[in-house]
Kinemage of the C-alpha trace (Angstrom):
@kinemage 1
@onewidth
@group {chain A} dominant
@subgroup {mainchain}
@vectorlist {calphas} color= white
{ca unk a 1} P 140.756 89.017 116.161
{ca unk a 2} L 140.059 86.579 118.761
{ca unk a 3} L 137.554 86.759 121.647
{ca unk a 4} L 140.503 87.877 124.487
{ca unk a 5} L 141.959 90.580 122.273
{ca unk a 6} L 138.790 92.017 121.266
{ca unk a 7} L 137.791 92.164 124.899
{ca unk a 8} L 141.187 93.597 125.720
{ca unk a 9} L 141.083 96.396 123.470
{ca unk a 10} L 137.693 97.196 123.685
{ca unk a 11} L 137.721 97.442 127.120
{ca unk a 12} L 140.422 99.716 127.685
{ca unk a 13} L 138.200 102.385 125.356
{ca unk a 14} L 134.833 101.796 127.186
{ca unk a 15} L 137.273 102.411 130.744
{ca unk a 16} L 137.657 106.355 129.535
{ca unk a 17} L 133.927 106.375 129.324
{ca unk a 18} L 131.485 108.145 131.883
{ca unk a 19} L 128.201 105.826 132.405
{ca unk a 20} L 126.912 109.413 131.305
{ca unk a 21} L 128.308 110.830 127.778
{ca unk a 22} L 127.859 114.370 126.947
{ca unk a 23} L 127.267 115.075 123.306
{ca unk a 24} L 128.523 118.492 121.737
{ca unk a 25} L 125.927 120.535 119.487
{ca unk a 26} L 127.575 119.815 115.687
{ca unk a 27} L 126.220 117.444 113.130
{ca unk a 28} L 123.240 114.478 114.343
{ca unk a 29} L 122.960 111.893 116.216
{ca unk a 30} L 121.394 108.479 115.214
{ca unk a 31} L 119.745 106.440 117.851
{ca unk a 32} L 119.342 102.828 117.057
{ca unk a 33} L 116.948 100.527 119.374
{ca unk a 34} L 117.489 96.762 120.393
{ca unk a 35} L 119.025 95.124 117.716
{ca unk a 36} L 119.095 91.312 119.446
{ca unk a 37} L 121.259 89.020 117.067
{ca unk a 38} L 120.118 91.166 114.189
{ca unk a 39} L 123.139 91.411 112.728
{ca unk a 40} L 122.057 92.833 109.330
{ca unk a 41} L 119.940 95.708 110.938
{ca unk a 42} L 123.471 96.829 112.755
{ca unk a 43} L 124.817 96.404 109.195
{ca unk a 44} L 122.501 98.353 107.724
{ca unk a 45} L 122.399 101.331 110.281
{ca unk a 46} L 126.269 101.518 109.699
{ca unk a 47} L 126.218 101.658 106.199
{ca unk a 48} L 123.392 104.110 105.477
{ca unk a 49} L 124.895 106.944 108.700
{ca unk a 50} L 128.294 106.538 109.615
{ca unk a 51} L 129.885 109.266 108.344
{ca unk a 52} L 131.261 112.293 110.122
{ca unk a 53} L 129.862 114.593 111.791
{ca unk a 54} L 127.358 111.866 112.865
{ca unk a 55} L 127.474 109.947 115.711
{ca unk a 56} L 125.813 106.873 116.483
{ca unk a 57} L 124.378 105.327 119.560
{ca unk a 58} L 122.991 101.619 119.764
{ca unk a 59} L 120.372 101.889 122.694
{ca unk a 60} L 121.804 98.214 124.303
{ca unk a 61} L 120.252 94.708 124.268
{ca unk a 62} L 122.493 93.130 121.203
{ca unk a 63} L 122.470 90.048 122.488
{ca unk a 64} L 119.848 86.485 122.373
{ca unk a 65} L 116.536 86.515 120.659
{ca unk a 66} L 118.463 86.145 117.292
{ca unk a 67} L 120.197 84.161 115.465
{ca unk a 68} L 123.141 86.129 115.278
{ca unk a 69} L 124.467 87.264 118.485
{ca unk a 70} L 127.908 86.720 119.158
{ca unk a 71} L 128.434 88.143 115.440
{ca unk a 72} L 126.353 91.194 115.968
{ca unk a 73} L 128.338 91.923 119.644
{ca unk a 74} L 131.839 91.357 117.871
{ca unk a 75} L 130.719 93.565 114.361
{ca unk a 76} L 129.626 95.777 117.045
{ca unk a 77} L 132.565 96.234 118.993
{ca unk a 78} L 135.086 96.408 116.177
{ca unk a 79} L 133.053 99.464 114.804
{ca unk a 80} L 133.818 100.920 118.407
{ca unk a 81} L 137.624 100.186 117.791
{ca unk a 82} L 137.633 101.948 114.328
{ca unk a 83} L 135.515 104.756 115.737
{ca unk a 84} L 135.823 105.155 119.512
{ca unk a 85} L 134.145 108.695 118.982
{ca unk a 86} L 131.622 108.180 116.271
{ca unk a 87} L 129.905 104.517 117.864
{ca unk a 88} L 128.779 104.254 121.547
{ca unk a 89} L 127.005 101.121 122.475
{ca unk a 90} L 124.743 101.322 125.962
{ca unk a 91} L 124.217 99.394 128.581
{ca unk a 92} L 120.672 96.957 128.181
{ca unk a 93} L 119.273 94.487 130.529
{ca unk a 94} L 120.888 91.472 128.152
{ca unk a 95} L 124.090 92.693 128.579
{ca unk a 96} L 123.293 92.288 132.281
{ca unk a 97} L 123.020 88.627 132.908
{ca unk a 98} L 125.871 88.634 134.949
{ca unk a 99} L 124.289 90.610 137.044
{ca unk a 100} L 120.632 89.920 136.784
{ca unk a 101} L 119.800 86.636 135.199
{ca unk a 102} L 116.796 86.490 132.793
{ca unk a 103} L 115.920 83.443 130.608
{ca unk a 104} L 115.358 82.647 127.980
{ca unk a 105} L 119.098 83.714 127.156
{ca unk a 106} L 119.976 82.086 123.844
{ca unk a 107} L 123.308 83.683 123.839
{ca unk a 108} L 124.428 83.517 127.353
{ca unk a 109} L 123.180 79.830 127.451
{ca unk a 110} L 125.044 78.725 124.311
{ca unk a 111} L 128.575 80.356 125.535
{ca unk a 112} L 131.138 78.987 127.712
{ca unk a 113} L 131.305 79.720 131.525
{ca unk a 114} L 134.780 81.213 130.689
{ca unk a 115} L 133.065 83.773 127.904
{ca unk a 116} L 130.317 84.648 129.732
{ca unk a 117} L 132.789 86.004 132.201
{ca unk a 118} L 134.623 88.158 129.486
{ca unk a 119} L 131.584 89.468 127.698
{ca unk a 120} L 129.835 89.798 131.604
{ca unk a 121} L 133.010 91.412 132.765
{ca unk a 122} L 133.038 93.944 129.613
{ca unk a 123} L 129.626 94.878 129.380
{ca unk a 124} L 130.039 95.915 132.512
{ca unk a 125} L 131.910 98.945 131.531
{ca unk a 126} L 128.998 99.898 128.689
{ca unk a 127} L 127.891 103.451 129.522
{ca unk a 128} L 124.379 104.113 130.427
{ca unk a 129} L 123.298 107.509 128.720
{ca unk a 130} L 123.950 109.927 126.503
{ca unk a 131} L 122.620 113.745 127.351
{ca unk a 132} L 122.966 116.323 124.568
{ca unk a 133} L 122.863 120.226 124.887
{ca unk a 134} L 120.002 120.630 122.701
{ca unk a 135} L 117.443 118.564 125.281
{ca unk a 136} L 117.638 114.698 124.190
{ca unk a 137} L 118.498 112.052 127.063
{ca unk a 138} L 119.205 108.699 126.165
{ca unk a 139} L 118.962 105.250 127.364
{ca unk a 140} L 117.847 101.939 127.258
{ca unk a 141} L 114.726 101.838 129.861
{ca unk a 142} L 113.636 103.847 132.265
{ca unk a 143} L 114.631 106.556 134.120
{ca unk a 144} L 116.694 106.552 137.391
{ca unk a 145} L 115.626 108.665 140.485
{ca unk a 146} L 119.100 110.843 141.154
{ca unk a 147} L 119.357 114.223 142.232
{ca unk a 148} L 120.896 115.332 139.182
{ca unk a 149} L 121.974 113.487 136.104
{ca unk a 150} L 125.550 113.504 137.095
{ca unk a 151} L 125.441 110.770 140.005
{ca unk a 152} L 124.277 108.489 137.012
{ca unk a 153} L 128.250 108.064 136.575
{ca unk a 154} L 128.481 106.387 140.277
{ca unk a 155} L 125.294 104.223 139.686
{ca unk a 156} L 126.009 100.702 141.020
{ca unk a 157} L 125.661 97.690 138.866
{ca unk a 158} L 122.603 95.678 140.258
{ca unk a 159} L 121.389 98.588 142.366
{ca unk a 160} L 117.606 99.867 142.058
{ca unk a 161} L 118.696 102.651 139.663
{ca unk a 162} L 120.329 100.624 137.519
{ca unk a 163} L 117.201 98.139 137.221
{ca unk a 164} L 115.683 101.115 136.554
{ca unk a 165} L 117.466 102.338 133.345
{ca unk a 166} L 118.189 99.056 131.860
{ca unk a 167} L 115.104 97.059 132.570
{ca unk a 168} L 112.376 99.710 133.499
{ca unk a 169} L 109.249 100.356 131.176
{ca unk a 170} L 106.979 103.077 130.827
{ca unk a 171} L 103.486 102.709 129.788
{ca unk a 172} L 100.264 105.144 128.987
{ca unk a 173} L 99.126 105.866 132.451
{ca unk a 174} L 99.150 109.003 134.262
{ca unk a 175} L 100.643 107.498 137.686
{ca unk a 176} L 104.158 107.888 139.182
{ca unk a 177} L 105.468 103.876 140.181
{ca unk a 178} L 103.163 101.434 139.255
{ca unk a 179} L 105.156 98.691 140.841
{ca unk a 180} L 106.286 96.017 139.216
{ca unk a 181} L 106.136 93.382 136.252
{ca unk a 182} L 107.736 89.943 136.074
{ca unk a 183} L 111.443 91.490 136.946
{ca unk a 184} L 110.617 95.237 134.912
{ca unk a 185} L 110.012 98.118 137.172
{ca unk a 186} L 106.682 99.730 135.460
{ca unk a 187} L 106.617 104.025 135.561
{ca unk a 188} L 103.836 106.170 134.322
{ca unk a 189} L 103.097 110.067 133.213
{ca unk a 190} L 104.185 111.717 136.187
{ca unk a 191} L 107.345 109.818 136.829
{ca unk a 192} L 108.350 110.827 133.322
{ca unk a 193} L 107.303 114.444 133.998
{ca unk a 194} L 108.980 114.766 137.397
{ca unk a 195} L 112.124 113.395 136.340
{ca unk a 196} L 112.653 114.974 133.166
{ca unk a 197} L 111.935 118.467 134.806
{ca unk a 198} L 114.580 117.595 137.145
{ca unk a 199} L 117.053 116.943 134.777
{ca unk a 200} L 116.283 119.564 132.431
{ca unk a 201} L 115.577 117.606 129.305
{ca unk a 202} L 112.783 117.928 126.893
{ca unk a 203} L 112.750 114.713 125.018
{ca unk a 204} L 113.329 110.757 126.305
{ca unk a 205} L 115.214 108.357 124.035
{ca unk a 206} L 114.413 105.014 124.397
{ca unk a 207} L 114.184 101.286 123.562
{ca unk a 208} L 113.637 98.092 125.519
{ca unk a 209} L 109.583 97.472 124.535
{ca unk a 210} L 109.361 96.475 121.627
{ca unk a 211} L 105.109 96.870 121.538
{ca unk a 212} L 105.191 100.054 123.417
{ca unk a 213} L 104.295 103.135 121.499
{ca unk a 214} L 106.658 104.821 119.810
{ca unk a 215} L 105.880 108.124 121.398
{ca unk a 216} L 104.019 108.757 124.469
{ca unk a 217} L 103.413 111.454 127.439
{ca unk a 218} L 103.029 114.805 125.008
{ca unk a 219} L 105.397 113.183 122.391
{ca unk a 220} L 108.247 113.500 125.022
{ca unk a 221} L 109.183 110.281 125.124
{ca unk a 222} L 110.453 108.374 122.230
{ca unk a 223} L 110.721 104.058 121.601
{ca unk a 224} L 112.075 102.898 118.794
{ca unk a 225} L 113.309 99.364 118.214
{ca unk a 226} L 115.643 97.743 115.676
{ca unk a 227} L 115.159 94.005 115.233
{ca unk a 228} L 113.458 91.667 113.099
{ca unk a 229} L 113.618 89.134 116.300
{ca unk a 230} L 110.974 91.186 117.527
{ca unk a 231} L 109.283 93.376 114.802
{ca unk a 232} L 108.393 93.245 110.854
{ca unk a 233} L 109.964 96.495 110.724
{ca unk a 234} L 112.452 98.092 111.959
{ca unk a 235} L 112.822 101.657 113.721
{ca unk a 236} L 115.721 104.649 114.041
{ca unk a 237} L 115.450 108.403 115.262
{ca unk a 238} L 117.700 110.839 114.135
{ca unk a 239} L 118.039 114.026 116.004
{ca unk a 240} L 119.968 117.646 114.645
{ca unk a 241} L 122.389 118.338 117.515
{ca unk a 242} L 122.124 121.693 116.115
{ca unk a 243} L 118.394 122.798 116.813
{ca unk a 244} L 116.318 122.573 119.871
{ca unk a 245} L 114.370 119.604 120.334
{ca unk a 246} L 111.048 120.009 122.085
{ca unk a 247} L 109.414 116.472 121.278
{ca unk a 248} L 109.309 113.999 118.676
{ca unk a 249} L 107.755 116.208 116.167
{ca unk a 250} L 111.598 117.446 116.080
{ca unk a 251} L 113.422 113.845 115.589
{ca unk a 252} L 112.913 112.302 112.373
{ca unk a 253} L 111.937 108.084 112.574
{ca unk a 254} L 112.973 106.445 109.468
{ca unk a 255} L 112.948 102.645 108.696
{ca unk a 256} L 115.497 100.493 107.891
């Protein structure tokens, strides 16, 4: 399948997408982290859990740092063609170069003007989040600062919510903003706290820092990452849509 097609098709799935995806309570959910041109951890994550009643979410950022982007993005996207309702892939800052340039960029850089506008103009449909009835939220970075989780679906592209879910951090610190970091909008404890009571979720689901811990703020908030680009080893969570989730002691992190 060439790159137009692919585009094609997979864009007209990702248009009946919310940027917010609500998860029904039946089987688990497996969260995958950045997997940057690591084509063989996507691989591998497919293998192992896609089966029904699973569903799998790739956190965003599949793109540069490794050595196989453009074939990780395209295995990627096919999977979302075979299995529109099984595979979601998020929005991460890489994907948003179009938007908010970043270098280095080994993929955008090594593409055509003409592709960078397809890919740009597709990722731009990628949701941002997935909410679950049991008390997960997932995303790629931080979160935004919305009334309720609901206006995440009119978030604009480029817009100081969007930085924050797609290139915010959060670090050990019991502050609310903390300002910000070559481009990444920093967020401590009580940012966390406030905005997770006001959305009514007990657990965060995360990537994007690949040396942050992989829990923080009570265990509520979860990082995992899934390239060797980055990382000797590589991290998933896996989370019973069926139980209640109170904090990480309820997901299960497994290597791959």
């Amino acid at each position: 399948m060439n790159l137009e097609e692919l585009v094609d098709k997979a864009s007209k799935i990702l248009e009946k997408e919310p940027r917010l995806i609500h998860f029904p309570s039946q089987g688990k959910v497996v969260f995958v982290g950045d997997t940057h041109g690591d084509l063989d951890a996507s691989q591998q994550v497919i293998q192992r859990y896609l089966k029904k009643p699973n569903r799998i979410v790739f956190l965003g950022d599949y793109v540069d740092r490794g050595s196989y982007s453009e074939e990780n993005i395209q295995y990627l996207l096919e999977l979302k063609l075979e299995h529109p309702e099984e595979v979601f892939l998020l929005a991460g800052n890489h994907e948003g170069f179009m938007v908010k340039e970043f270098y280095p960029a080994n993929f955008w850089t090594s593409i055509s003007f003409e592709e960078r506008e397809k890919y740009g103009l597709l990722f731009s449909k990628f949701p941002f989040s997935i909410a679950t009835q049991n008390g997960i939220l997932a995303l790629h970075g931080a979160l935004p600062d919305l009334k309720s989780l609901e206006e995440m679906n009119w978030i604009e592209l480029g817009d100081g919510n969007w930085d924050r879910i797609v290139w915010g951090d959060f670090v050990e610190n019991e502050m609310d903003i903390l300002g910000d970091l070559w481009g990444r909008p920093q967020f401590g404890r009580s940012y966390f706290e406030r905005m997770m009571d006001r959305y009514e979720k007990q657990v965060l689901v995360r990537s994007h820092q690949p040396h942050a811990p992989i829990t923080m703020f009570n265990k509520r908030c979860v990082t995992i990452f899934t390239s060797h680009a980055y990382l000797p080893t590589r991290a998933i969570a896996i989370a019973d849509l069926e139980k209640e989730i109170r904090s990480a002691e309820d997901i299960v992190l497994e290597r791959i």
